[in-house]
C-alpha positions, -999 to 999 in steps of 0.1 A, spaced: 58 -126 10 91 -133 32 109 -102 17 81 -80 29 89 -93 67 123 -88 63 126 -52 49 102 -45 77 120 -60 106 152 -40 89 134 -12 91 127 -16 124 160 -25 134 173 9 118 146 31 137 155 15 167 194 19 159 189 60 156 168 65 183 193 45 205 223 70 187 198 96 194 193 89 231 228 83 238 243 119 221 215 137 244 226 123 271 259 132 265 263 147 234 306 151 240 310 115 245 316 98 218 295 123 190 316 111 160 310 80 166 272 85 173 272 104 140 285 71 121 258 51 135 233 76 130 245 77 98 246 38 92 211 36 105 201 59 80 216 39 51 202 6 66 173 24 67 168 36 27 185 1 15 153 -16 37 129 4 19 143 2 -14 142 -37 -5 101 -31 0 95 -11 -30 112 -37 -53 94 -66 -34 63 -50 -41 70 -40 -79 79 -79 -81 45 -89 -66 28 -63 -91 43 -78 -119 35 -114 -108 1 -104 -105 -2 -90 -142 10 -120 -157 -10 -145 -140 -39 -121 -149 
């Protein structure tokens, strides 16, 4: 199912969006650390909205699958 591929390619993205933040405030954690906490931060949220994205893809599926069965 496409949604499955897209909550897990947003998931992706968002992993790869806080470990970037992550890197970045280590290697200089005065430089810009607000603005590394709002990403963070936005990663996170990306992050839950993907999954919730997967669970309700998969409830949908579940569902499907009891009324054809």
């Amino acid at each position: 199912m496409q949604a499955h591929a897209i909550a897990a390619a947003g998931i992706a993205a968002a992993t790869a969006r806080f470990e970037a933040s992550a890197r970045r405030t280590a290697a200089d954690p005065l430089a810009d650390l607000a603005g590394e906490t709002v990403e963070r931060m936005g990663a996170e949220l990306a992050l839950k909205a993907n999954v919730s994205v997967l669970k309700t893809a998969d409830e949908m599926t579940g569902t499907l699958l009891d009324m054809l069965a």
